[in-house]
DRENKEZA-780721 format. One record per residue (C-alpha): residue in three letters; chain; x, y, z. Coordinates in pm, whole numbers, plus 50000, padded with zeros to 5 digits. Last residue first. Layout:
<site "ALA" "A" <X Y Z>>
...
END
This chain:
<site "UNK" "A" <47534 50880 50667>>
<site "UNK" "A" <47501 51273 50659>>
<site "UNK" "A" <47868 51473 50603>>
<site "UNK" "A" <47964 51672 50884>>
<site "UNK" "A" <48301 51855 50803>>
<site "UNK" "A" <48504 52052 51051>>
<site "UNK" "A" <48814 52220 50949>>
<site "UNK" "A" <49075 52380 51108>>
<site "UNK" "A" <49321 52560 50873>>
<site "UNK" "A" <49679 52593 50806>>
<site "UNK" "A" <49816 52803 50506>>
<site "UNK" "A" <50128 52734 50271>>
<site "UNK" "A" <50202 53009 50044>>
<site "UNK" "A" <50266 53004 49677>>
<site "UNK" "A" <49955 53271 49569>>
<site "UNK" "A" <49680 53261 49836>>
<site "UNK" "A" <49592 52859 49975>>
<site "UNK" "A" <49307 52660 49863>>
<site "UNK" "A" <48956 52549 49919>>
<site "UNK" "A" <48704 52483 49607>>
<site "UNK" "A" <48312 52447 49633>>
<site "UNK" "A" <48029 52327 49452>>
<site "UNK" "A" <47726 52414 49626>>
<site "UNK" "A" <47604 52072 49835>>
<site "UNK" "A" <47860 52137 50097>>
<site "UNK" "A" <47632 52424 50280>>
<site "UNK" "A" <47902 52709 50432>>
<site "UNK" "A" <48070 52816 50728>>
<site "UNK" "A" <48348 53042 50714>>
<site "UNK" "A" <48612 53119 50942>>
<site "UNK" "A" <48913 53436 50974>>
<site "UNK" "A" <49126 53424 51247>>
<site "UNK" "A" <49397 53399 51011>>
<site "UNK" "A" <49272 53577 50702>>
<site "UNK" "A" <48982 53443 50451>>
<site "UNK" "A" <49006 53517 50131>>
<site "UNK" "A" <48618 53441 49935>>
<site "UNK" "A" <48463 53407 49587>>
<site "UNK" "A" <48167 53376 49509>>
<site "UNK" "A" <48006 53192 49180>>
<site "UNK" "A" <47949 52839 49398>>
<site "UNK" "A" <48179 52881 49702>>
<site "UNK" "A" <48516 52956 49583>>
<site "UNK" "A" <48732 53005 49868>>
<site "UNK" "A" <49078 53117 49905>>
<site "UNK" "A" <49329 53106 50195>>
<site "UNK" "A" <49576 53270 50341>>
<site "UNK" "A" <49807 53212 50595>>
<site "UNK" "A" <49766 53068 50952>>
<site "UNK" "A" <49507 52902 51149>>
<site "UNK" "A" <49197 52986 50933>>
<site "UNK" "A" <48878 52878 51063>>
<site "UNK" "A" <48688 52667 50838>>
<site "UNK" "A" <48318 52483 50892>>
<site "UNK" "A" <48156 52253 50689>>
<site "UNK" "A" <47834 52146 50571>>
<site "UNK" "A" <47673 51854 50420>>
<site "UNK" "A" <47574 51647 50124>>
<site "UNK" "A" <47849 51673 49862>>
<site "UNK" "A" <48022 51921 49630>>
<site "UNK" "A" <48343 51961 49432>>
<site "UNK" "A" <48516 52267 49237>>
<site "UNK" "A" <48813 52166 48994>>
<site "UNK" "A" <49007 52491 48969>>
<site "UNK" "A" <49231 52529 48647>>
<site "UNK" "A" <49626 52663 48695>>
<site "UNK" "A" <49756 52340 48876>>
<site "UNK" "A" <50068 52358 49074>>
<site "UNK" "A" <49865 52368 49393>>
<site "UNK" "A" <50012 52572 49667>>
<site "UNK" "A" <49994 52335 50014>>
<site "UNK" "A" <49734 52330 50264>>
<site "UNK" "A" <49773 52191 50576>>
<site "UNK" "A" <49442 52054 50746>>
<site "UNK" "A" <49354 52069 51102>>
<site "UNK" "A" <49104 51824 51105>>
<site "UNK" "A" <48701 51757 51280>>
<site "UNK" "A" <48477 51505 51134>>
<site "UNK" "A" <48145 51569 51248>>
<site "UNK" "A" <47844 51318 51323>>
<site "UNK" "A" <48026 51066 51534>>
<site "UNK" "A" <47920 50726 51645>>
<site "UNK" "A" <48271 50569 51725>>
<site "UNK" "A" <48517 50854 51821>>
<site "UNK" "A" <48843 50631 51642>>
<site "UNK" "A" <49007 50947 51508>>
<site "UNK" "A" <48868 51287 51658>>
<site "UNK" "A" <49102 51512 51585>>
<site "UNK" "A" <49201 51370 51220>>
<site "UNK" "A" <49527 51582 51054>>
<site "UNK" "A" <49458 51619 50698>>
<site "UNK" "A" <49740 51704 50416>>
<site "UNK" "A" <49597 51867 50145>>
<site "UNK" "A" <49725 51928 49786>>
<site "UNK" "A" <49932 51592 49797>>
<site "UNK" "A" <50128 51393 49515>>
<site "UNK" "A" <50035 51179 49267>>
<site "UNK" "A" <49722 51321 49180>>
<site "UNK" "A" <49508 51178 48899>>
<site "UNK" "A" <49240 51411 48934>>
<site "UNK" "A" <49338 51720 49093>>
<site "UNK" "A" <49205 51830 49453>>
<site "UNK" "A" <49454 51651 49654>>
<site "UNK" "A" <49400 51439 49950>>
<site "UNK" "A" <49690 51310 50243>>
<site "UNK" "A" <49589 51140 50533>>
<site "UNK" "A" <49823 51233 50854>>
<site "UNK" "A" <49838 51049 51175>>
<site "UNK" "A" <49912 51271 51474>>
<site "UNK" "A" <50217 51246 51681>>
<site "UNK" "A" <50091 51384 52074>>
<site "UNK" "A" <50259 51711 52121>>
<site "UNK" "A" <49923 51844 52097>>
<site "UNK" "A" <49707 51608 52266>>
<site "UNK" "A" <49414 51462 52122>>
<site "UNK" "A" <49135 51373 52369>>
<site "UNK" "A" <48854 51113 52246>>
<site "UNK" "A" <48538 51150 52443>>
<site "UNK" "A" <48419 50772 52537>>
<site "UNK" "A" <48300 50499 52330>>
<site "UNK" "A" <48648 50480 52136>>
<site "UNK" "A" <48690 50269 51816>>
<site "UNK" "A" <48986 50121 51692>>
<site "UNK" "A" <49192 50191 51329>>
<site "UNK" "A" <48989 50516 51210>>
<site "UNK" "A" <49066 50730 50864>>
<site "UNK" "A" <48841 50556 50645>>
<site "UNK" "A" <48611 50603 50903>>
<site "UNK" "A" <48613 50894 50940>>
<site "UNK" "A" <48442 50981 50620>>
<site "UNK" "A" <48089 50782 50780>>
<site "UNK" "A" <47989 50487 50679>>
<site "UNK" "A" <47723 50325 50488>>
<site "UNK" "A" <47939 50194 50214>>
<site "UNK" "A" <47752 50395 49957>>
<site "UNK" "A" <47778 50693 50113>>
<site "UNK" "A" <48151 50641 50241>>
<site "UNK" "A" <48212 50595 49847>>
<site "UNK" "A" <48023 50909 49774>>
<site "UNK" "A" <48252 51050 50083>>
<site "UNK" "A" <48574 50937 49891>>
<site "UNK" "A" <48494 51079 49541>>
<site "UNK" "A" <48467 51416 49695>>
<site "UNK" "A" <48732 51401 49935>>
<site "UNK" "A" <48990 51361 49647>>
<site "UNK" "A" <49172 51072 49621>>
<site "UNK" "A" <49643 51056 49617>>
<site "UNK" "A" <49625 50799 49355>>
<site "UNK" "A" <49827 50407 49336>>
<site "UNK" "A" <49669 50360 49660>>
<site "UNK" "A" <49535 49986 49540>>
<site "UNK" "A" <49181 50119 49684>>
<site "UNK" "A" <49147 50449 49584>>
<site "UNK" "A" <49283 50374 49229>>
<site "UNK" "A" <49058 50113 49168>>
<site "UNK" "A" <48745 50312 49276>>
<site "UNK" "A" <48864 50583 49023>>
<site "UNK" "A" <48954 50301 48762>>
<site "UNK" "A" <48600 50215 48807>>
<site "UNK" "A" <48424 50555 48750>>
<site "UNK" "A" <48244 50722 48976>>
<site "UNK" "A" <47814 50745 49018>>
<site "UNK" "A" <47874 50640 49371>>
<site "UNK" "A" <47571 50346 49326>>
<site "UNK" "A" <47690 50239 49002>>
<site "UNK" "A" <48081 50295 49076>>
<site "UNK" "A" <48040 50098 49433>>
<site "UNK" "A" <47825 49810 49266>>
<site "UNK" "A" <48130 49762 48962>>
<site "UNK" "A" <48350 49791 49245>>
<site "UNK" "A" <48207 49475 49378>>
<site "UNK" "A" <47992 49479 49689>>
<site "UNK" "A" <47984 49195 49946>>
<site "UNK" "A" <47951 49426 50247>>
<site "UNK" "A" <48272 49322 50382>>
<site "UNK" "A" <48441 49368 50052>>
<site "UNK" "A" <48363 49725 50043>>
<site "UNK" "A" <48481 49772 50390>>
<site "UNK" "A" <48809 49570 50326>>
<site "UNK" "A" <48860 49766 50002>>
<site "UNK" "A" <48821 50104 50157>>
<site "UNK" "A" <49012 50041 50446>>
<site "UNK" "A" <49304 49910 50215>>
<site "UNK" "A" <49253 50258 50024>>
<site "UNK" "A" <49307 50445 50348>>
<site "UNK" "A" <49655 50497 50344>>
<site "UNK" "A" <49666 50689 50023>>
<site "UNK" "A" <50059 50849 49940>>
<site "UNK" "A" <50241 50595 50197>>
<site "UNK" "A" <50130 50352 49924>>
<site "UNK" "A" <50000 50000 50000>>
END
């Protein structure tokens, strides 16, 4: 499995467990096979966008890609604690990372919102690809700049800045010019 999609296997095994093909996943997710292929063997850095159709489908939330054991109780991350990155990009046929997500709440069984701090890094490519899903999320800028395109709008946010917006508009989040940014970002996404 590549270091680049670590949650591919997850995918796979939860796929699997439900005795569904990828040909089921792709009808159901409205994605392509080689997309669902490319998730699972890691040979692609995925989007979110193709992942939470596939969470959709599987009947799971994001997070759980992301989780390894789950916690009845609160779930306390420390900061000095090491924290286990998953890495998305917002290109089709990535190879390397966009995004780099840092889970808060990893292995909180039964949660609703999927909290990160998320690094974003400048994105060599010139055309935007906006996504949407069911939901909403919620951004507060950490450090840098960052731009959002929220249907026709478009938005810089400052540190200290947040937005919250519905996840159904087609959206696009990424850093000002060739700076990194850091943001916290909560995502609820309906199972």
């Amino acid at each position: 499995m590549s270091e680049k999609n670590k949650i591919g296997n997850k995918v796979k095994l939860l796929r699997e467990a439900r005795k569904l093909s990828i040909d089921d996943v792709s009808e159901r997710s409205n994605l392509n096979v080689k997309t669902i292929e490319n998730i699972e063997n890691g040979a692609l850095v995925p989007s979110l966008t193709p992942l939470i159709k596939i969470a959709r489908v599987l009947g799971v939330r994001l997070g759980t890609f992301m989780d390894d054991m789950e916690q009845f109780g609160p779930v306390v991350t420390r900061a000095k604690e090491e924290k286990s990155v998953t890495r998305f990009s917002d290109r089709g046929n990535a190879v390397s990372s966009d995004l780099d997500f840092y889970t808060l709440a990893q292995n909180k069984t039964g949660r609703h919102m999927e909290p990160f701090i998320v690094d974003i890094y400048p994105s060599s490519e010139t055309e935007i690809k906006m996504s949407s899903h069911e939901g909403e999320e919620f951004i507060f800028v950490l450090s840098g700049n960052v731009i959002i395109k929220y249907g026709k709008d478009t938005y810089e946010l400052k540190e200290g800045d947040s937005i919250y917006y519905d996840s159904i508009v087609p959206h696009h989040v990424h850093s000002k010019g060739m700076e990194n940014a850091k943001i916290l970002a909560v995502v609820y996404t309906p199972v």
